[in-house]
N, C-alpha and C positions, 0 to 999 in steps of 0.2 A: 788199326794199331792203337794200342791202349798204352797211355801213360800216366804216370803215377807220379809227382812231385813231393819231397817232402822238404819242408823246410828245417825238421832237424839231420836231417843228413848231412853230413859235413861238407858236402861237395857243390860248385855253384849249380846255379839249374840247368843251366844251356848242358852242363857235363853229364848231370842225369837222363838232359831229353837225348843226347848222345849215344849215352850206354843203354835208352831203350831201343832205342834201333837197332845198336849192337845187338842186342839181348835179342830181337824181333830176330833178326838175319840168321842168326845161330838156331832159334828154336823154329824157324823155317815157317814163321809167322808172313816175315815180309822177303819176296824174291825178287829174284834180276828183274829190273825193267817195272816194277811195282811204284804208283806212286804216291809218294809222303803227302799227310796234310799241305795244305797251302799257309805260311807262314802266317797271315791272320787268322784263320780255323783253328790252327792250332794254337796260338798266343792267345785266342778268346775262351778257349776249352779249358788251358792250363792256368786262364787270367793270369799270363803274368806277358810283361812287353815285349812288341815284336822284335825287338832288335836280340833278346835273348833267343829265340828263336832261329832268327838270322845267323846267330854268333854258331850255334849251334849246326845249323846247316853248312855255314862254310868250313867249319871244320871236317865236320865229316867228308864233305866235297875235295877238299886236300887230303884229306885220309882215301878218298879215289873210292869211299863207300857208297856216294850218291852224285847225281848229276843234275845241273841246272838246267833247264829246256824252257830260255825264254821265250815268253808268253803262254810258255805250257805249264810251268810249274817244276818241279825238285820230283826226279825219279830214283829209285836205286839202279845204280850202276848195272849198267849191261855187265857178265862176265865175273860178280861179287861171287866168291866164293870163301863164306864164312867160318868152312870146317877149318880151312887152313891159316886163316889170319885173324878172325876173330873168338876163335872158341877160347885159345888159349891168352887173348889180352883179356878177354871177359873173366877167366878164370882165375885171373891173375887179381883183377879190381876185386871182384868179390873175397877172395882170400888178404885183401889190402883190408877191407871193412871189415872182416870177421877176425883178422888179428888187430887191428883198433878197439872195435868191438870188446873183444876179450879183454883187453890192456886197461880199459875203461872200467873195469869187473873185476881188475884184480887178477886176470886169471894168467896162468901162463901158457905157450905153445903148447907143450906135452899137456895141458888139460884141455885143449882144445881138438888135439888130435884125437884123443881118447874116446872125447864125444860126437868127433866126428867119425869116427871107427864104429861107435856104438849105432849112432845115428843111422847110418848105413847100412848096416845088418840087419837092424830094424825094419828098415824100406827096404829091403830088398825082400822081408815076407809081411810088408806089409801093416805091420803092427806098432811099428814107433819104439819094442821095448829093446832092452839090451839082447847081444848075441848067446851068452850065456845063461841068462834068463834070471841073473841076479839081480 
């Protein structure tokens, strides 16, 4: 499991090492029964303190995404299934950041739809340009 922290993202850290799990479970990185770094491994990788770490585990643990197995370590939940509960929170945060994002830019909704319409058409042959080719 690979994580990315950034300090200019708006969001605290524990909630980004969060949404990379989320982000893991969804892109079928990380499965049922798989297990997380161990809160020091991972607090010394990401250098930042264990208790963010921890904050971040327990939450997810209340969200019923990972489980504690003392003396074993923090597994993901037997029985996670991500298509149904996590694709569209995930989808939801990302669309939180990308209208921030815009708002920070100046830009509004309908310009961000635009090039997210454009964007997409583009990726879907692969080329990055617009659908119409203008």
């Amino acid at each position: 499991m690979k994580i990315r922290l950034s300090h200019a993202d708006g969001r605290p850290l524990y909630v980004q090492i969060m949404d990379a799990v989320r982000s893991g479970l969804v892109r079928g990185s990380l499965r049922a029964e798989d297990p997380l770094p161990s809160v020091r491994d991972l607090s010394s990788s990401l250098r930042v303190n264990p208790r963010t770490v921890s904050q971040a585990y327990a939450a997810l643990e209340r969200d019923g995404l990972v489980q504690v197995r003392h003396g074993k370590g923090t597994f993901v939940a037997p029985g996670v299934r991500p298509e149904e509960k996590e694709r569209p929170r995930l989808a939801r945060e990302v669309a939180r950041r990308a209208l921030a994002d815009a708002s920070r830019h100046g830009l509004a909704l309908g310009d961000l739809m635009t090039a997210l319409r454009e964007m997409e058409g583009g990726a879907a042959r692969g080329d990055g340009s617009k659908e119409d080719g203008r």
